[in-house]
C-alpha positions in Angstrom: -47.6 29.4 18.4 -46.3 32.5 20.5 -47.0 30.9 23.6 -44.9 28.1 22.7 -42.4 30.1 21.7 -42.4 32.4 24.7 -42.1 28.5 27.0 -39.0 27.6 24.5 -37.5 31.2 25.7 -38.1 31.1 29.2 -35.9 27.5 29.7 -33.4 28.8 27.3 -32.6 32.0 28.5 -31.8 30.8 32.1 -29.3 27.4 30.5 -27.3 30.3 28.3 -26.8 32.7 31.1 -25.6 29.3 33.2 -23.3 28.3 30.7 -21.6 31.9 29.9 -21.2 32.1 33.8 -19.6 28.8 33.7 -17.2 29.6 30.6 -16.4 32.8 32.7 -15.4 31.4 35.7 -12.9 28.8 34.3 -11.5 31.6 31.9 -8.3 33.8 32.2 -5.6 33.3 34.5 -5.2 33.3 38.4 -1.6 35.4 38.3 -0.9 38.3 35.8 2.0 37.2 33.7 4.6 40.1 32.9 7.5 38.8 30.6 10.7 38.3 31.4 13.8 38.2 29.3 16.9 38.9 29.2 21.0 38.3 28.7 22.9 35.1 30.0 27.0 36.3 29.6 30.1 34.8 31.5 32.3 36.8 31.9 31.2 39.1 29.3 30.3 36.2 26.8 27.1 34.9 25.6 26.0 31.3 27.4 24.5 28.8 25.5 23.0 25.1 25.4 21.3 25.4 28.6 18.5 26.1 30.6 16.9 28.3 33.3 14.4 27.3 35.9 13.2 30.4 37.9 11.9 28.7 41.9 9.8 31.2 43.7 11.9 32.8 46.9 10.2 31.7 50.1 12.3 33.5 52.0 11.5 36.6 50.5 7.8 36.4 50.7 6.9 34.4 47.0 4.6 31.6 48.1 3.3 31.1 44.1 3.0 27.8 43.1 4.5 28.0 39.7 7.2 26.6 38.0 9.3 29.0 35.5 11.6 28.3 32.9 13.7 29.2 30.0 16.2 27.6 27.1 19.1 29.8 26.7 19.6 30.4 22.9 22.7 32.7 22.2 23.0 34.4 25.0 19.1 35.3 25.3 16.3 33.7 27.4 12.6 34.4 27.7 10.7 33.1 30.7 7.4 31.0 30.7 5.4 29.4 33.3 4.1 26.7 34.0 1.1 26.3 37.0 -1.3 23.4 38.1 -4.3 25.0 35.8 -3.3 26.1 32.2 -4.7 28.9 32.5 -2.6 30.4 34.9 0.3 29.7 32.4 2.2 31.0 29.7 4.7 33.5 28.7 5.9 35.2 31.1 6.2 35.1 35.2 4.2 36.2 37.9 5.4 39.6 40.3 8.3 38.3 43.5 11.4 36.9 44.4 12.9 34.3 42.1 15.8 32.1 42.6 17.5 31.5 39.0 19.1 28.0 38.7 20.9 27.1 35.7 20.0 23.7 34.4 22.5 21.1 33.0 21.2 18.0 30.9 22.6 14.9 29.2 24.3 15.6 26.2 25.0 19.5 27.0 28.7 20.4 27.0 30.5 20.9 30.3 29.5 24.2 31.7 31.8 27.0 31.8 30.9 28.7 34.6 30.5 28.2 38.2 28.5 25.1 39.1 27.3 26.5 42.2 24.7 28.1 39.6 23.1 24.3 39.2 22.1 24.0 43.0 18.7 25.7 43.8 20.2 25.9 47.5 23.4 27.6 46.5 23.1 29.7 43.4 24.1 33.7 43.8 21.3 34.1 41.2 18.2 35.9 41.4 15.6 37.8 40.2 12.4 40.2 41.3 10.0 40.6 38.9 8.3 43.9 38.8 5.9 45.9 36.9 8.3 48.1 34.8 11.7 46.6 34.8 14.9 49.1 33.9 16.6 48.0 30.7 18.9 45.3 32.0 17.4 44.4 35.2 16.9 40.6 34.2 20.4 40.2 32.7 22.2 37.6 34.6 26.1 37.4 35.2 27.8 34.3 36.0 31.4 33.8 37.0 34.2 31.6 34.5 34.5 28.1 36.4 38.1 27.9 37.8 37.9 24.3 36.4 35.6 23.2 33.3 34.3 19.7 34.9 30.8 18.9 34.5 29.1 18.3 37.7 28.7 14.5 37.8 24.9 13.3 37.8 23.1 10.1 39.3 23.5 7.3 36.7 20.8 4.4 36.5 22.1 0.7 37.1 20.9 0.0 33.6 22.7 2.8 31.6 25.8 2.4 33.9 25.4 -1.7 32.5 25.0 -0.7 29.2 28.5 1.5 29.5 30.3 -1.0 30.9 29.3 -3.5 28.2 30.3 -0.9 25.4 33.6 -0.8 26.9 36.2 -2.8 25.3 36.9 -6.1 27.8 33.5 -5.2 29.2 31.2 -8.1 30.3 
């Protein structure tokens, strides 16, 4: 009975130490997530109804390939990631150079600040994320719009059909 017991053991043994290898290797993340949070004021005021999406700064040497983001909620944002394995996401950001875009969707009221804040290739915003951030070093300031439009996005030939047949005298 021992010796059989002894055979059992030896084929075990090796399939556990496999299988907690495995389970190692596909645990924890790739990048170390620090958080990131922080104000959203124009001119002094809280924003709200909108959202952030943080793009990794090429230009100043962050190649990560994650993508950030944030809702706005009086004034206040906290960051989380998102990254090709789930593992490598969650709340927080990786360390670098982030470009801070301010997203605008359907049904969110017309921004009052400076639309140049929507376009990844314009926007004065950014961030670095580093290990111990000063108090205030992710607060972002935007500028008051000059004029309160919304900026004016692509509409589908099916919803610009449906508008037109909502109008009165529409066809």
């Amino acid at each position: 009975m021992a010796i059989t017991n002894v055979a059992w053991a030896r084929r075990v043994g090796p399939i556990l130490c496999a299988c907690g290898l495995l389970a190692l290797a596909g645990c924890g993340g790739r990048f170390k997530l620090l958080p990131v949070s922080g104000k959203v004021t124009v001119d002094g005021e809280p924003l709200n109804h909108f959202r952030l999406s943080l793009v990794p700064d090429v230009a100043k040497g962050n190649t990560t390939p994650v993508a950030c983001g944030a809702r706005i909620i009086q004034g206040q944002y906290d960051v989380r990631t998102l990254a090709v394995k789930a593992s490598d996401g969650g709340p927080g950001i990786p360390l670098g150079w982030y470009k801070v875009v301010v997203v605008i969707l359907p049904g969110d009221p017309a921004p009052n600040f400076e639309t140049s804040c929507t376009d990844v290739n314009k926007t004065p915003l950014a961030i670095e994320v580093v290990q111990k951030p000063e108090p205030g070093h992710y607060d972002l300031k935007l500028a008051r719009a000059k004029t309160a439009s919304k900026p004016k996005a692509p509409v589908s030939p099916r919803r610009k059909q449906e508008r037109d047949e909502q109008k009165p005298g529409g066809a």
